[in-house]
VORO-612516 format. One record per residue: residue number from 0; x, y negated, z of N, C-alpha, C, O in turn. Coordinates in Angstrom, 2 decimals, decimal comma. Each point is the difference from the previous one (the first is absolute). Layout:
residues N
+-----+---------+---------+---------+---------+---------+---------+---------+---------+---------+---------+---------+---------+
!   n !      nX !      nY !      nZ !     caX !     caY !     caZ !      cX !      cY !      cZ !      oX !      oY !      oZ !
+-----+---------+---------+---------+---------+---------+---------+---------+---------+---------+---------+---------+---------+
! NUM !       X !       Y !       Z !       X !       Y !       Z !       X !       Y !       Z !       X !       Y !       Z !
...
+-----+---------+---------+---------+---------+---------+---------+---------+---------+---------+---------+---------+---------+
***
This chain:
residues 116
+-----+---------+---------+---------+---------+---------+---------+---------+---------+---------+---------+---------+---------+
!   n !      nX !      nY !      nZ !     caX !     caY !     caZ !      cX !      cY !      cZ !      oX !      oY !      oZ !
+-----+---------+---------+---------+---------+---------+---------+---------+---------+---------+---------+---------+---------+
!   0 !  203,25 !  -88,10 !   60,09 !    0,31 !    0,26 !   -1,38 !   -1,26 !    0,45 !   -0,73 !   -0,58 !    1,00 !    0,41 !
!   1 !    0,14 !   -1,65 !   -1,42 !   -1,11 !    0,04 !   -1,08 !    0,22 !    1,68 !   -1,12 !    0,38 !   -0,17 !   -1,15 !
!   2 !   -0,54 !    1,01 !    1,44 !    0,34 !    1,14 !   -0,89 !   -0,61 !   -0,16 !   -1,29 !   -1,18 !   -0,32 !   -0,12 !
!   3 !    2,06 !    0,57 !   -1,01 !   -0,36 !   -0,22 !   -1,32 !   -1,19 !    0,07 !   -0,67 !   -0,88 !    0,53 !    0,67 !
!   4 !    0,50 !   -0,94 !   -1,95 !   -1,65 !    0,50 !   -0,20 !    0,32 !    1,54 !   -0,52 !    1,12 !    0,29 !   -0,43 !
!   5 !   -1,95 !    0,45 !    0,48 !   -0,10 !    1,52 !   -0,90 !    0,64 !    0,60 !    1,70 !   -0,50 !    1,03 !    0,46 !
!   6 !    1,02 !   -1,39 !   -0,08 !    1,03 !    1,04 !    1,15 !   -0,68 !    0,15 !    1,27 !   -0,06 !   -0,88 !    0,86 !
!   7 !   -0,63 !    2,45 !   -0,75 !   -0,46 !    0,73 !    0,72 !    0,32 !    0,34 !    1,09 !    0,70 !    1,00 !   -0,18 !
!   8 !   -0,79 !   -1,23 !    1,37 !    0,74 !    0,51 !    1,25 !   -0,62 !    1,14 !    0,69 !   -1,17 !    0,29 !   -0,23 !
!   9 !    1,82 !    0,30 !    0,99 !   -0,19 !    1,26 !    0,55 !   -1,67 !   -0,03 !    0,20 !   -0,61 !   -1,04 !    0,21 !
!  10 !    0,20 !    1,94 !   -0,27 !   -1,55 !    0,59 !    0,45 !   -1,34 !   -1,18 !   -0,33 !   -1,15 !    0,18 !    0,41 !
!  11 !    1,54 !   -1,25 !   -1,15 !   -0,77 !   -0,63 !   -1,06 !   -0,34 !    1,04 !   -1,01 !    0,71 !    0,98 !   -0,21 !
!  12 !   -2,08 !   -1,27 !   -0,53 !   -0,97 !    0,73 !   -0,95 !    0,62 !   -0,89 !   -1,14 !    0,51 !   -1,11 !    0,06 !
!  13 !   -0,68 !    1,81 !   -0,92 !    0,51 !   -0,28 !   -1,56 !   -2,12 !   -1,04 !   -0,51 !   -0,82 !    0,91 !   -0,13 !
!  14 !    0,31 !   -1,95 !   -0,03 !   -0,99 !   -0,29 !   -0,13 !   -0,51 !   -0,19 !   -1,75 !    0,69 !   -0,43 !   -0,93 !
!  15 !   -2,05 !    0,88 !    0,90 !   -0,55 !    0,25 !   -1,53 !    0,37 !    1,00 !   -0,52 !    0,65 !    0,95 !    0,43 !
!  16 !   -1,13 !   -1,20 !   -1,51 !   -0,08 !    1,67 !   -0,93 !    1,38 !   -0,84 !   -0,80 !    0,80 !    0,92 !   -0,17 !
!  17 !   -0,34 !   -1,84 !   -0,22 !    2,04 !   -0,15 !   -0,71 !    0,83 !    0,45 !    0,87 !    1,07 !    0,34 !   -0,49 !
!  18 !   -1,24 !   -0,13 !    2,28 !    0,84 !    0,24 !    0,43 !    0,12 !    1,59 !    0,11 !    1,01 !    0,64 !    0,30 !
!  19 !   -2,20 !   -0,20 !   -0,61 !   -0,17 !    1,50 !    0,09 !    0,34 !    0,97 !   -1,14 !   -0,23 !    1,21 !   -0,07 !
!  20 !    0,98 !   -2,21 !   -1,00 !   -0,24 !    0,59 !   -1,37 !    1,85 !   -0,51 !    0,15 !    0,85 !    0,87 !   -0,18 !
!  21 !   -0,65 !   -1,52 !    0,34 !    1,51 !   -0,52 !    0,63 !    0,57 !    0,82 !    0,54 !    1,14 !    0,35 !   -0,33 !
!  22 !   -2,11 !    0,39 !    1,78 !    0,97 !    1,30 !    0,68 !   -0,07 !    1,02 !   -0,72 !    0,99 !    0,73 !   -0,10 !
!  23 !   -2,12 !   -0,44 !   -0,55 !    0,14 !    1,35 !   -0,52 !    0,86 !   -0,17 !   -1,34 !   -0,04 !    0,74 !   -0,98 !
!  24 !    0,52 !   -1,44 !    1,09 !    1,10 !   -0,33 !   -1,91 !    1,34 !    0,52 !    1,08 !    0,59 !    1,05 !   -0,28 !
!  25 !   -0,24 !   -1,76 !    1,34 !    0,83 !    0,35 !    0,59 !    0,59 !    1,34 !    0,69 !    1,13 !    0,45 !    0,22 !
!  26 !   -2,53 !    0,00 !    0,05 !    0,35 !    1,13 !    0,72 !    0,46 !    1,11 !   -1,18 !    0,92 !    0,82 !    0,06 !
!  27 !   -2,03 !   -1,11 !   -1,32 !    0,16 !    1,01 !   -1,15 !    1,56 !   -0,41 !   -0,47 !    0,75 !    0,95 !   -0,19 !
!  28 !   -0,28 !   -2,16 !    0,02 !    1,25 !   -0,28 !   -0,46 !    1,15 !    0,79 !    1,00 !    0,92 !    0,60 !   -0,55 !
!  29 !   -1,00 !   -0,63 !    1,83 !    0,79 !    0,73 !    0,72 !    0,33 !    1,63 !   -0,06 !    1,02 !    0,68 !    0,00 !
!  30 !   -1,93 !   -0,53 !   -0,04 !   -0,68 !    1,34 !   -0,32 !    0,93 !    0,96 !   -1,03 !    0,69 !    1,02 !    0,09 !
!  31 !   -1,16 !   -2,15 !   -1,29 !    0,74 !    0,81 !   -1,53 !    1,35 !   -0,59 !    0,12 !    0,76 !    0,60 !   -0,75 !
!  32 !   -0,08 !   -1,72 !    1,51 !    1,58 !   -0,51 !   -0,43 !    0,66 !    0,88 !    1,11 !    1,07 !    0,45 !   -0,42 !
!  33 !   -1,29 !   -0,14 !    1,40 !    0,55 !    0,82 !    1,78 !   -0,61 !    1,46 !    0,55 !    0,61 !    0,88 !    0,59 !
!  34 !   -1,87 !   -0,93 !   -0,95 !   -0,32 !    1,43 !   -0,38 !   -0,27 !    0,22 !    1,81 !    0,28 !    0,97 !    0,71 !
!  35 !   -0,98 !   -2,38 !   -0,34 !   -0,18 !    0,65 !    1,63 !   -1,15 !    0,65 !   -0,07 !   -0,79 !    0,21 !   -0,91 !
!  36 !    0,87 !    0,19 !    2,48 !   -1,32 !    1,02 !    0,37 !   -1,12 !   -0,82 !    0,30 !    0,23 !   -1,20 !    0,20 !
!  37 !   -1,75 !    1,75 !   -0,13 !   -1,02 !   -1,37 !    0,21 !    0,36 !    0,06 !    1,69 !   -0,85 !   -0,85 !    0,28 !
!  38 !    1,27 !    1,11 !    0,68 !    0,37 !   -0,19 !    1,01 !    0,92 !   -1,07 !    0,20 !   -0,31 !   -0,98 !    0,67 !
!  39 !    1,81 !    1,15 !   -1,40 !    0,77 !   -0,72 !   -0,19 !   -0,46 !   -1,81 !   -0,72 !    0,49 !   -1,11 !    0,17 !
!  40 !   -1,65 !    1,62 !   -0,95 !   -0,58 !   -1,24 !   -0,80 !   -0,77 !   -0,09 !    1,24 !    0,76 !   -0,17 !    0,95 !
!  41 !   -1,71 !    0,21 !   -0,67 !   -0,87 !   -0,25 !    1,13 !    0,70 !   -1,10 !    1,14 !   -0,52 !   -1,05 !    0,37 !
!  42 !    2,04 !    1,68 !    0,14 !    0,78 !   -0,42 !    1,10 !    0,11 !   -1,72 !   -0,67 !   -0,49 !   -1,04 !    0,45 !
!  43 !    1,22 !    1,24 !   -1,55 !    0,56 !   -1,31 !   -0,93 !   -1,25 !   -1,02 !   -0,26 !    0,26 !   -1,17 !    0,28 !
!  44 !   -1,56 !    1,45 !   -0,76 !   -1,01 !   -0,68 !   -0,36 !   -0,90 !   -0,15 !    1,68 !   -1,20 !   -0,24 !    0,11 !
!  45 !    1,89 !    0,40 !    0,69 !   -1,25 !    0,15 !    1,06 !   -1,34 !    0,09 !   -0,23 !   -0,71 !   -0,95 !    0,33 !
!  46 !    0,07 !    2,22 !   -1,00 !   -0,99 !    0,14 !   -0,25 !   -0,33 !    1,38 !    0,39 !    0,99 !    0,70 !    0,23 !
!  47 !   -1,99 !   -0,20 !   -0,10 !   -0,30 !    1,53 !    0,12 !    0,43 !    0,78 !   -1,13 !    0,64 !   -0,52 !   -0,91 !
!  48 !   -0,94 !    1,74 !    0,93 !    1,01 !    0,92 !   -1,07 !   -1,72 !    0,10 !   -0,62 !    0,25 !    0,56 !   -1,06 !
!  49 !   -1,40 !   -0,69 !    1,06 !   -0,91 !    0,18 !   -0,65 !   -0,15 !   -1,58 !   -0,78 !   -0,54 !   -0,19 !   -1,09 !
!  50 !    0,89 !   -0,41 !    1,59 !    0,37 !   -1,33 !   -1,22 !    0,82 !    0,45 !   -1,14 !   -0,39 !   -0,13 !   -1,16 !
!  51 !    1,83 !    0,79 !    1,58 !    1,33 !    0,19 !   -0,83 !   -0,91 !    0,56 !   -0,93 !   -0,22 !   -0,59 !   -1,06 !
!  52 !   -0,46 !    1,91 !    1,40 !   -0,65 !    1,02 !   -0,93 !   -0,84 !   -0,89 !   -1,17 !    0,26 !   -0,24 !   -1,18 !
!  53 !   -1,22 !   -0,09 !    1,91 !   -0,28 !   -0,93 !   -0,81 !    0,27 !   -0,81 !   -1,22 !   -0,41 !    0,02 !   -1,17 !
!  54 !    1,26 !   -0,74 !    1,86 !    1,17 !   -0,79 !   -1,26 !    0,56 !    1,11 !   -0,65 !    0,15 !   -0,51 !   -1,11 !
!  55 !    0,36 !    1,86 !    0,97 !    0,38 !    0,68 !   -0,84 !   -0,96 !    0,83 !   -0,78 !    0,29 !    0,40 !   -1,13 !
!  56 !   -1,27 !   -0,16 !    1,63 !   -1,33 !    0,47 !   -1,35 !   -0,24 !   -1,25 !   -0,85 !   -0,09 !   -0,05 !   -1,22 !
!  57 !    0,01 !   -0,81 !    1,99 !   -0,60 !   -1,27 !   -1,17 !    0,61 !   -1,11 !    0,16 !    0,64 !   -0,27 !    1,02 !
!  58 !   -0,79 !   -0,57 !   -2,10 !    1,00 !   -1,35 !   -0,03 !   -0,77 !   -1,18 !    0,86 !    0,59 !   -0,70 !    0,82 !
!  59 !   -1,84 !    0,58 !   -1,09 !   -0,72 !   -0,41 !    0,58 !   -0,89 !   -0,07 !    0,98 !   -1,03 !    0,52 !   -0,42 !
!  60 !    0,85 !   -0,97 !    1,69 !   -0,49 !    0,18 !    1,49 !   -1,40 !    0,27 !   -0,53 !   -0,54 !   -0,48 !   -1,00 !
!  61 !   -0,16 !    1,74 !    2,28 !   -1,53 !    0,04 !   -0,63 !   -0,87 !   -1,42 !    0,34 !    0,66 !   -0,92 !    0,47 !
!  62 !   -1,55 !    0,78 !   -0,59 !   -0,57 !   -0,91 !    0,39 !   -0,74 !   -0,15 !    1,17 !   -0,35 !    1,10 !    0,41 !
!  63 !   -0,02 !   -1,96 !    0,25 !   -0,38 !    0,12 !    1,57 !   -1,33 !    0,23 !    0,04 !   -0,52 !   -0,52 !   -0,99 !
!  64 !   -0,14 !    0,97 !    1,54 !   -1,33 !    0,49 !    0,74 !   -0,69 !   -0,91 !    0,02 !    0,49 !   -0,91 !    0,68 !
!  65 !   -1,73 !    0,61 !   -1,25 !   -0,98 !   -1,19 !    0,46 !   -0,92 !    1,03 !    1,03 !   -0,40 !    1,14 !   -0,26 !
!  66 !    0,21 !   -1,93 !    1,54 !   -0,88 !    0,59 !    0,74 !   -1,44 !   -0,85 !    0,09 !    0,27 !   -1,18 !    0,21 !
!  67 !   -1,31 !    1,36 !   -0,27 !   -1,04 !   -0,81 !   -0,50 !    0,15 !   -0,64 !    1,64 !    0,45 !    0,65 !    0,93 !
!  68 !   -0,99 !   -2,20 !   -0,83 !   -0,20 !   -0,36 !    1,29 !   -1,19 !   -0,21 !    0,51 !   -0,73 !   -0,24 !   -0,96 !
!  69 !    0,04 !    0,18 !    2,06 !   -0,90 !    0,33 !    0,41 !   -0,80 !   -1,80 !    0,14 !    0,78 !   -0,88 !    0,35 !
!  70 !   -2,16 !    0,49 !   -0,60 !   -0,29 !   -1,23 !    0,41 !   -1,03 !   -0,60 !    0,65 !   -0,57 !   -1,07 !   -0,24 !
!  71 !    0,36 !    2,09 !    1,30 !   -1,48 !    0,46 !    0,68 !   -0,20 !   -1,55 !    0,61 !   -1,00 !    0,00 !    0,72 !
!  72 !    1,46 !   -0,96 !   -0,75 !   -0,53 !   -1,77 !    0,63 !   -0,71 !   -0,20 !   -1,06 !   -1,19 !    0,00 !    0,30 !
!  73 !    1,42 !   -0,21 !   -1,61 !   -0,70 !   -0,61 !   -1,19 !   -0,69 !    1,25 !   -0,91 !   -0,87 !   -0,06 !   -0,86 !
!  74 !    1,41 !    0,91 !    1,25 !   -1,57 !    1,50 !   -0,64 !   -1,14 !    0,18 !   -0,33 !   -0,45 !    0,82 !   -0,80 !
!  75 !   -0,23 !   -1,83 !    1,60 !   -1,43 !   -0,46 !    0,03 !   -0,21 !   -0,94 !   -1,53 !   -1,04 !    0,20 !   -0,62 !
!  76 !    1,64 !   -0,82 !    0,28 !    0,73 !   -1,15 !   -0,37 !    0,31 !   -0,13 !   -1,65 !   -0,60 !   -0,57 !   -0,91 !
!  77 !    2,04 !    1,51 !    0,96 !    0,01 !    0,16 !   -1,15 !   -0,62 !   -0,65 !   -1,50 !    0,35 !   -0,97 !   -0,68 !
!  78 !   -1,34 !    1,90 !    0,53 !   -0,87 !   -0,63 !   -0,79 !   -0,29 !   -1,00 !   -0,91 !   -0,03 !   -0,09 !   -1,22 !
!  79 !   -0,29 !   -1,07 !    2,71 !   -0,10 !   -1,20 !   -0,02 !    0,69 !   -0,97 !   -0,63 !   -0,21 !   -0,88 !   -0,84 !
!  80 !    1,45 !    1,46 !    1,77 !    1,53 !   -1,13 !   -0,15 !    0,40 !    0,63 !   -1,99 !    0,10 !   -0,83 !   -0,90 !
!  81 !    0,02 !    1,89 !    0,73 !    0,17 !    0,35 !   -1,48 !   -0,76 !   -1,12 !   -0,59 !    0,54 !   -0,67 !   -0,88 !
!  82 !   -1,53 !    0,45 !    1,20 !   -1,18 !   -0,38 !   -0,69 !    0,21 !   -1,60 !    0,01 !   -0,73 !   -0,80 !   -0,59 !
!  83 !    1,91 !    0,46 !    1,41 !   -0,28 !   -1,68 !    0,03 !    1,61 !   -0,22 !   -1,00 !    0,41 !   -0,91 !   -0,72 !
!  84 !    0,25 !    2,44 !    1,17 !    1,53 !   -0,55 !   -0,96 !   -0,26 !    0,56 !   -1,80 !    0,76 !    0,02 !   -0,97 !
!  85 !   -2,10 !    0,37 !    1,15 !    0,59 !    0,08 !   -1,56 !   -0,81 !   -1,28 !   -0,41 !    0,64 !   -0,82 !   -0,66 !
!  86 !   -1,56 !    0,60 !    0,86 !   -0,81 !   -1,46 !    0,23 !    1,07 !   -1,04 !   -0,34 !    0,14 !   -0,64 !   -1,04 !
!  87 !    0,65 !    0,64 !    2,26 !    1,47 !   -1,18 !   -0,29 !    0,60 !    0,00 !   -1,61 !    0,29 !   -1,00 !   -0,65 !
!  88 !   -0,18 !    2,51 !    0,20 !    1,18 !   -0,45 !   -1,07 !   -1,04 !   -0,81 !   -1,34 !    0,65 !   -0,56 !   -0,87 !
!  89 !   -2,15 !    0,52 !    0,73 !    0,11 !   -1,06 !   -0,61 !    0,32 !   -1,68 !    0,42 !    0,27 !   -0,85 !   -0,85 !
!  90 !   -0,32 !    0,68 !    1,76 !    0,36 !   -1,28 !    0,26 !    1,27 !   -0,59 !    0,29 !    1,01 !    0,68 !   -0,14 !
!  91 !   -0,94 !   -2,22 !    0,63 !    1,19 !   -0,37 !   -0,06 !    0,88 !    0,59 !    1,07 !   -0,54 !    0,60 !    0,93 !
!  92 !    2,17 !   -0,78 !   -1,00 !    0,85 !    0,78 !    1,05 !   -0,49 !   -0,56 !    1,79 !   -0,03 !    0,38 !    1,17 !
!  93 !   -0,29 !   -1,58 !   -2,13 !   -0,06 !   -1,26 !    1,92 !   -1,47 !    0,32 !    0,46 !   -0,38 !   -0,78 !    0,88 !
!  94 !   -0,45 !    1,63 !   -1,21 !   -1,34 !    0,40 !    0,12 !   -0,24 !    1,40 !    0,33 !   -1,08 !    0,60 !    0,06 !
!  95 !    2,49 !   -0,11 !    0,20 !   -0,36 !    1,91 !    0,10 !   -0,20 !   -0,27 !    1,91 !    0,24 !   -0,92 !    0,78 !
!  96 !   -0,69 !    2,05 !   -0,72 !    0,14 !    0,45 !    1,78 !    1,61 !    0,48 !    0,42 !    0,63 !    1,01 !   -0,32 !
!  97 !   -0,16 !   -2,44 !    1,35 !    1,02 !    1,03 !    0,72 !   -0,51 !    0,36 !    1,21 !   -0,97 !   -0,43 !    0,61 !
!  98 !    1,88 !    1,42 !   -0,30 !   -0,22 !    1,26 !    1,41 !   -0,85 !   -0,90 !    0,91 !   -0,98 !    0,57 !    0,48 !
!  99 !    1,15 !   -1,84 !   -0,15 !   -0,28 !   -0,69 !    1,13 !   -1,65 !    0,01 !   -0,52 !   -0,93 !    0,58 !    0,57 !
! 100 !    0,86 !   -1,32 !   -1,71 !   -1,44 !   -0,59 !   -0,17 !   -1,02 !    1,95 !    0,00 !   -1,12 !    0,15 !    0,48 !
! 101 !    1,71 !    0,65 !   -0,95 !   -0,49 !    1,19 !   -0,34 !   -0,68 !    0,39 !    1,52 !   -1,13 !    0,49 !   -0,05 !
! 102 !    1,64 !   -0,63 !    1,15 !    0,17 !    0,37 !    1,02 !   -1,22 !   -1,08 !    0,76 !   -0,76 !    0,33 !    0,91 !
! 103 !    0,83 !   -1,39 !   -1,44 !   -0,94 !   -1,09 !    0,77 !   -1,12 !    0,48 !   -0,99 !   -1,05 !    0,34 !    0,55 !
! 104 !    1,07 !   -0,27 !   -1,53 !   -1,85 !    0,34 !   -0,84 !   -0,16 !    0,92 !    0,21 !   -1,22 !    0,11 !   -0,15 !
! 105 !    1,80 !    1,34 !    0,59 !   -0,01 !    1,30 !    0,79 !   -0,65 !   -0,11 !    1,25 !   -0,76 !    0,92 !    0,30 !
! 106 !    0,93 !   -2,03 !    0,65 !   -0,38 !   -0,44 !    1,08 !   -1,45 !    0,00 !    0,36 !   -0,72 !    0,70 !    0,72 !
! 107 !    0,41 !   -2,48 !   -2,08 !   -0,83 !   -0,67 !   -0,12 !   -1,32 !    0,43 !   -0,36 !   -0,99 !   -0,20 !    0,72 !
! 108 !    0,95 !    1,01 !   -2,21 !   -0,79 !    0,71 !    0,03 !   -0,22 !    1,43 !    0,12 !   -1,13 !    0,45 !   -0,18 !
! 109 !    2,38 !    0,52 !    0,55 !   -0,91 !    1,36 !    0,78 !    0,92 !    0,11 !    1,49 !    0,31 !    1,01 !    0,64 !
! 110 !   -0,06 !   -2,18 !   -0,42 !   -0,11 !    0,48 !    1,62 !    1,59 !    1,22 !    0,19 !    0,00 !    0,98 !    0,73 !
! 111 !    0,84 !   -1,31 !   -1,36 !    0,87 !    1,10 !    0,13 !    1,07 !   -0,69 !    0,48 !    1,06 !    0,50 !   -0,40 !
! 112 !   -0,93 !   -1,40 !    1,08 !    1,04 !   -0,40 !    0,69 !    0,45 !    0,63 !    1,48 !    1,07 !    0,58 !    0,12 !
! 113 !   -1,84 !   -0,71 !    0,79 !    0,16 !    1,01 !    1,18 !   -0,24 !    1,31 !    0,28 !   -0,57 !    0,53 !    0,96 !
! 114 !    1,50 !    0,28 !   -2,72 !   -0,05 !    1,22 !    0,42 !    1,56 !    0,41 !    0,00 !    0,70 !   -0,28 !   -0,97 !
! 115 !   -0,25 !    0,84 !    1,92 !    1,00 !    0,53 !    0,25 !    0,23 !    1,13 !   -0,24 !    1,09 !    0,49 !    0,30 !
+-----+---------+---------+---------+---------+---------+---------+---------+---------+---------+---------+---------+---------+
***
């Protein structure tokens, strides 16, 4: 059996920031029409009770954490590659560097292919 679209099954994640703005409408709607506890909401929304809280200070989910990522292969690098994509945007679309060719003239002339 194919379960409906929108319909969530047990211990599935609610996905994106509509579905997160979706539970917390819900949980707040429960909230003010039944008057449960964030425990009681917590049980019903399968979510932690620091979510429930959440959804009841604000209508809207905070926003998620960017954690900077780290890019110690192409570090050296950098630079360079900036230097060939801003290069690209005057020219035509069929003339920019993709990843592949970036990676072979990375190679070709500084030798940066066999670094791991």
């Amino acid at each position: 059996m194919i379960p409906a679209v929108g319909v969530r099954r047990r211990g599935e994640v609610d996905e994106g920031m509509a579905g997160r703005v979706e539970l917390f409408e819900r949980i707040r709607r429960d909230r003010r029409l039944e008057q449960l506890s964030v425990r009681a909401l917590a049980e019903r929304h399968e979510v932690h009770r620091r979510t429930v809280r959440q959804a009841l200070d604000s209508a809207l989910p905070p926003p998620r954490k960017a954690y900077p990522r780290p890019a110690p292969a192409i570090g050296p690098w950098t630079a360079v590659i900036d230097s060939w994509l801003e290069a690209d945007e005057r020219v035509p679309r069929k003339q920019r560097h993709t990843a592949r060719r970036i990676w072979q003239r990375m190679g070709a002339e500084h030798g940066a292919g066999s670094v791991r």
